[in-house]
C-alpha positions as CSV (number, residue, x, y, z in Angstrom):
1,X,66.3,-32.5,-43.0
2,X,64.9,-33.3,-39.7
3,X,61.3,-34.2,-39.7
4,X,60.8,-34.1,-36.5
5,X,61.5,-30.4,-36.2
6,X,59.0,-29.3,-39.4
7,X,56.8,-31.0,-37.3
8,X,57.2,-29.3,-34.3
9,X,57.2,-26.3,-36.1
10,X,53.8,-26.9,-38.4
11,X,52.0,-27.7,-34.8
12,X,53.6,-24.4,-32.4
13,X,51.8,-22.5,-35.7
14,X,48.9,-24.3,-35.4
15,X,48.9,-23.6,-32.0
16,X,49.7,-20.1,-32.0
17,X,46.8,-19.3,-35.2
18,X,44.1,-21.1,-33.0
19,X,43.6,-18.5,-30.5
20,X,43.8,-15.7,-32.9
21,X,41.3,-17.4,-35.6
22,X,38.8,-17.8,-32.5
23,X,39.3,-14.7,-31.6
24,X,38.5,-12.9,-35.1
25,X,35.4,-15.4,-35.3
26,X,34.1,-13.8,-31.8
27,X,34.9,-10.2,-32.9
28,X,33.2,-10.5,-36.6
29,X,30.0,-12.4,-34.5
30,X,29.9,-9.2,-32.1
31,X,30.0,-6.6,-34.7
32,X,27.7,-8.7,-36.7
33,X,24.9,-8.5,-33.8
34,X,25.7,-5.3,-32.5
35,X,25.2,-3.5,-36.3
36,X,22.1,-5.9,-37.4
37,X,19.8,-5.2,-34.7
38,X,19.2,-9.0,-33.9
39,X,19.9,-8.3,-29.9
40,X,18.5,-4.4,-30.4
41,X,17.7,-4.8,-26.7
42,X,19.3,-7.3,-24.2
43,X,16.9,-9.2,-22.2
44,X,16.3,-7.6,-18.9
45,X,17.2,-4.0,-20.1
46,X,13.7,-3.6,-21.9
47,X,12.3,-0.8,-20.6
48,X,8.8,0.2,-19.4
49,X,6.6,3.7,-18.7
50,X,4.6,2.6,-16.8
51,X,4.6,1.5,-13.1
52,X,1.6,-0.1,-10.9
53,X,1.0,1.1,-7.6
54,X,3.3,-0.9,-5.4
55,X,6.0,0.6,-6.9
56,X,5.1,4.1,-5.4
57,X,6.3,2.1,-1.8
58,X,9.5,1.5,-3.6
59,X,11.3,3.8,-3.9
60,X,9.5,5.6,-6.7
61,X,8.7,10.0,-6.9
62,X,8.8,12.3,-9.3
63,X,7.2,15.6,-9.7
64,X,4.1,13.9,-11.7
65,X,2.8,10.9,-10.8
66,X,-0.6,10.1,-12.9
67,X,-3.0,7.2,-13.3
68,X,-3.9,7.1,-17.3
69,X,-5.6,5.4,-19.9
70,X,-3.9,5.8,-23.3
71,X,-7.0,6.7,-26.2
72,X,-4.2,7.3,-28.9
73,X,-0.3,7.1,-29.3
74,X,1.6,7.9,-33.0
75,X,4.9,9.7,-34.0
76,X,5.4,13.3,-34.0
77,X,6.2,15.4,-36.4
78,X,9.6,16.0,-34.6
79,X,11.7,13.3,-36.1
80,X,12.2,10.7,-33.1
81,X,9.5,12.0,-30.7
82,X,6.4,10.2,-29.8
83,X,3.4,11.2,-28.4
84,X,0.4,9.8,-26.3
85,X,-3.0,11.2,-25.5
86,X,-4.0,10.4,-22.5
87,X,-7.1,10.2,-20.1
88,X,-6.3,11.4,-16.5
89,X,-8.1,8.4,-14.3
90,X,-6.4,9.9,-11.0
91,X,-3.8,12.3,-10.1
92,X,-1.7,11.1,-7.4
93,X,0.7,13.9,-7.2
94,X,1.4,17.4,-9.4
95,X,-1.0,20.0,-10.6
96,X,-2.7,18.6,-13.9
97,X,-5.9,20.9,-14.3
98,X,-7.9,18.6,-17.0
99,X,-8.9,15.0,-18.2
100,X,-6.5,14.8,-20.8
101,X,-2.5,14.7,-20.9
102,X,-0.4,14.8,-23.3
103,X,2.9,12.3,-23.1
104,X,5.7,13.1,-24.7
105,X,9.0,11.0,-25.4
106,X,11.8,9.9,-27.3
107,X,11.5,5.7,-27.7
108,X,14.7,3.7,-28.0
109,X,14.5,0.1,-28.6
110,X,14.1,-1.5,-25.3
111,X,11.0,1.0,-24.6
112,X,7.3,-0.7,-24.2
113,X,5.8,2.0,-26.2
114,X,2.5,2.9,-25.6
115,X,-0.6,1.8,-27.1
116,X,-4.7,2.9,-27.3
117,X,-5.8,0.7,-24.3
118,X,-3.0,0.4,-22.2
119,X,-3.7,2.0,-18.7
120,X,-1.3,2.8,-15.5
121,X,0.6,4.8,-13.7
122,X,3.2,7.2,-15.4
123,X,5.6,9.3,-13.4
124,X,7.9,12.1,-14.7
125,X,7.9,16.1,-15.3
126,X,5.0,18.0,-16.5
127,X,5.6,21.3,-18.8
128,X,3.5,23.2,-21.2
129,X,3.6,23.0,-24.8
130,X,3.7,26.2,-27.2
131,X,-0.5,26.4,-26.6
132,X,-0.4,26.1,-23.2
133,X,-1.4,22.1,-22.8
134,X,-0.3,20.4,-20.0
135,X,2.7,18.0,-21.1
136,X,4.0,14.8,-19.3
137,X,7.6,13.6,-19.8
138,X,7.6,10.4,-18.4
139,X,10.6,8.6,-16.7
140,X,11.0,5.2,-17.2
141,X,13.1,2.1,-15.8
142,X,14.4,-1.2,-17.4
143,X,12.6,-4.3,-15.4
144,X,16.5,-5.0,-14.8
145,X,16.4,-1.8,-12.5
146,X,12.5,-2.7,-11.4
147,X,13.6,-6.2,-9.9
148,X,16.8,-4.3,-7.9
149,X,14.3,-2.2,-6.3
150,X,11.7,-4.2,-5.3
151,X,13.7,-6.6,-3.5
152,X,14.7,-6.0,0.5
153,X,17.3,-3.4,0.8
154,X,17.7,-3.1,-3.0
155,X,17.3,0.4,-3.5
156,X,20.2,1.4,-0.5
């Protein structure tokens, strides 16, 4: 029996099992964050409603574009939708005919929800609900996309 080739042979397995036990480790780790909701939301790809007022200079339109104060925000009856009552502090583009909006969307994990208090701008597409109320659907962006088009030449 030649020792010397066993051991050859016990360390080209090693050698060949490293990579692949590595590789299952990494692969168990991703599917283990991805599923568990630990990283729901990767940082820079949170995502916000609403903008501030340099942001209309950047690049920013939309068929709607209203200054609010939030008085109450809660889930809908609608299984995944939310809903925001708003105050209507300023209208800065669109026809919005009263003091109140109503602000409808579906979150997903990286949104900033909104909450009584919270005031700003929200931009997106108005429509009318079954009664006739003025609806906003607001468009948002991740502060990822925000920092792209704030900087020189970032939104060419």
């Amino acid at each position: 029996m030649d020792v010397g080739r066993t051991s050859r042979a016990r360390t080209s397995t090693k050698s060949v099992l490293r990579p692949i036990i590595l590789a299952m480790h990494v692969a168990i780790f991703v599917a283990w964050i991805g599923c568990s909701g630990a990283l729901a939301c990767w940082p820079g790809f949170e995502r916000t409603l609403f903008f501030e007022q340099a942001d209309l200079a950047h690049g920013i339109d939309a068929p709607a574009i209203v200054e609010v104060t939030i008085t109450d925000a809660a889930e809908t009856n609608r299984p995944g939708y939310w809903t925001a009552v708003a105050r209507v502090e300023k209208v800065l583009k669109g026809q919005i005919d009263g003091s109140v909006i109503k602000i409808i969307w579906i979150p997903t994990s990286c949104d900033h929800i909104f909450r009584a208090g919270d005031r700003g701008i929200v931009i997106g597409t108005l429509k009318r609900d079954s009664g006739g109320a003025i609806e906003l659907v607001p468009r948002g962006e991740s502060f990822l996309e925000r920092d792209i088009r704030r900087r020189p030449n970032g939104n060419k």
